[in-house]
N, C-alpha and C positions, 0 to 999 in steps of 0.2 A: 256296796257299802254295808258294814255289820252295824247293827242297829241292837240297842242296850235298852232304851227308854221310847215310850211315842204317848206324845201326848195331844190326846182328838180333840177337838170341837164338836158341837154335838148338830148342832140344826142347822140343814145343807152338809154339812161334812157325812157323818154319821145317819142320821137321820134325813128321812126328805118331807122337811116341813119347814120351809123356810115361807112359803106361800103362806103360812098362817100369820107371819109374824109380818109381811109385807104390808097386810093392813090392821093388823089389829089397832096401832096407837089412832086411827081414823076409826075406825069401831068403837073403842073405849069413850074417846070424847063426844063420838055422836049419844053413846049410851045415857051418858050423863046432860044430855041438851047442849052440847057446845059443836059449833060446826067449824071442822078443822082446815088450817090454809092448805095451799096448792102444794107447798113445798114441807110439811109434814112430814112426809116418808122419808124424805131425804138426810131432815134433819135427825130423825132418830138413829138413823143406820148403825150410826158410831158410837150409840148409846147403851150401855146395861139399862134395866130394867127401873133399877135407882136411879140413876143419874136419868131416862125418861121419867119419870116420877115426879121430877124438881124441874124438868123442863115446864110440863103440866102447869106446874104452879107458877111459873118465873112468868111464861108466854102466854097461859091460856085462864090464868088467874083461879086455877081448881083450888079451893078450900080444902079438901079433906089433905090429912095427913099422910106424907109419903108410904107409911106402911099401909094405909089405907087404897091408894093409890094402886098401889104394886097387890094386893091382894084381890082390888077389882078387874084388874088386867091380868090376872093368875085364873080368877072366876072362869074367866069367858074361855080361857085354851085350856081348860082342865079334862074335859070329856076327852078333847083332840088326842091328847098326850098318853090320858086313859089307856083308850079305847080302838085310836084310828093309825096314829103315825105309824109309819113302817121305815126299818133302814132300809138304805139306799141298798141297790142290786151289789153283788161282792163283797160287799161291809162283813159278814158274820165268817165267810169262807176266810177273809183277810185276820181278822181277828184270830181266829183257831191257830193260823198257821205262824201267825207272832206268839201268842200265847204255846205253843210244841213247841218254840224255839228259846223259850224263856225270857221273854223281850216284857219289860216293865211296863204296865199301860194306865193312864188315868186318863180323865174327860176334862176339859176346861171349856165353861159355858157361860153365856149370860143368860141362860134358863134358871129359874130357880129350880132348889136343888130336889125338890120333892116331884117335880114333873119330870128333869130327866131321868130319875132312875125307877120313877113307874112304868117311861116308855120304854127305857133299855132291860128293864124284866122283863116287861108282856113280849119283846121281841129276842129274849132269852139270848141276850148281851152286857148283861151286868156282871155277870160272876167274871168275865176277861178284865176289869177294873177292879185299881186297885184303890180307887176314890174320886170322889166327883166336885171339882172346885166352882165356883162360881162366882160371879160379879156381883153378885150380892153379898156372902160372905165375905170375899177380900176388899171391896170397896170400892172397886174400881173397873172401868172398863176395859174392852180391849185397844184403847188408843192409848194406854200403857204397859209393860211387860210385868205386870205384878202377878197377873194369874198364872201368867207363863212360867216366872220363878218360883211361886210357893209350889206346882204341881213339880215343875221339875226340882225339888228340894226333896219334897216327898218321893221322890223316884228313885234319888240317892243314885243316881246311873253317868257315867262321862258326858259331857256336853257336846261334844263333837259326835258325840252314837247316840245323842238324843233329837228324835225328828219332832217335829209338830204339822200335825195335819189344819188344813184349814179352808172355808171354801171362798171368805172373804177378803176383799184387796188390802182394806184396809189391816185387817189380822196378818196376812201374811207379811204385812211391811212391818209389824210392830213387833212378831215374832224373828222378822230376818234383821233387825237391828239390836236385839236383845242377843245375838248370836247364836241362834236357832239354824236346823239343818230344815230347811220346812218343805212338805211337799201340799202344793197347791189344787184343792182339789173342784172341778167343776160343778158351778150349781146352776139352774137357768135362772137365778137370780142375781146371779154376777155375771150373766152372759157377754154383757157391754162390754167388760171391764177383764177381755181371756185374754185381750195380746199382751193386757199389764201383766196380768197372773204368770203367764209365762214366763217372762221379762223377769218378774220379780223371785217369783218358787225356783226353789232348787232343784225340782222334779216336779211335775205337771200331769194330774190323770184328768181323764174324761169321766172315768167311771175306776170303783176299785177293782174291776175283773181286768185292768190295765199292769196293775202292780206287775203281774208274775213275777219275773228273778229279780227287779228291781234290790228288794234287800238281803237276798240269798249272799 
């Protein structure tokens, strides 16, 4: 397949920190004296960081204000992002050899945006982007195709040679109905959920040392 445009995910796809964000919204509300239900994790899954934010308040009757909110739960994963995250194994090899080939690339994340791109510098991965969009700036999560069309607008590249990378179930079905080319990529956070992934991705890696000829 010749490929024009790719636009990443960043936590579990790109990066291997998805374990941070598995509890953090259990963290956050303990921090603040509230002890959170059973089914927590579950409900934020499909959530930017806003829209967890307003959950907060709706279910868990938190007072402070959304931006409030979103900057105490930014508090607590900011060393991580610093200082700690590393991409995933073949991520940088993958990127160089798209980037030699002239292949267009941005990040679409529900990170805010000052954390992803301190961790894809410290891991000397930012200069291969060509911008980093996020679910906070566009307003919405990924259980809609909004990030996925303003990054690929910005890309200016054909839709049919535009891929999207992603490591979650639900992302991949919101970028393959937005008519996305998507290749689904393995986290042990969506482990449950691999014979969907298959099912659903256009192409399916384990790791990106998988790729090889795949987009030659």
């Amino acid at each position: 397949m010749k490929i024009d445009g790719a636009i990443f995910d960043l936590d579990g796809t790109l990066l291997d920190s998805m374990h941070i964000w598995d509890t953090i919204g259990e963290d956050y509300l303990r921090s603040i004296g509230i002890q959170p239900r059973n089914n927590l994790r579950q409900m934020l899954k499909a959530m930017s960081l806003l829209q967890a934010a307003a959950y907060y308040q709706s279910e868990y009757g938190v007072t402070q204000s959304l931006d409030e909110i979103m900057s105490g739960v930014n508090r607590m994963i900011e060393k991580y992002y610093f200082y700690d995250v590393l991409v995933k194994d073949g991520v940088k090899k993958v990127l160089k050899k798209l980037n030699e080939t002239g292949v267009k690339m941005c990040v679409a994340t529900a990170t805010d945006h000052y954390l992803a791109e301190a961790a894809l510098e410290r891991n000397g991965a930012l200069e291969y982007f060509s911008n980093i969009f996020t679910c906070t700036e566009v307003g919405s999560g990924k259980d809609t195709p909004d990030i996925y069309n303003e990054a690929f607008m910005h890309l200016g590249t054909p839709k049919k040679s535009t891929v999207v990378f992603e490591d979650a179930l639900y992302a991949v079905n919101t970028a393959k109905k937005a008519g996305f080319f998507v290749v689904g990529v393995y986290d042990k956070s969506e482990a449950e959920h691999q014979d969907e992934m298959i099912a659903q991705a256009d192409v399916y890696i384990r790791s990106f040392k998988e790729m090889g000829d795949v987009f030659d």
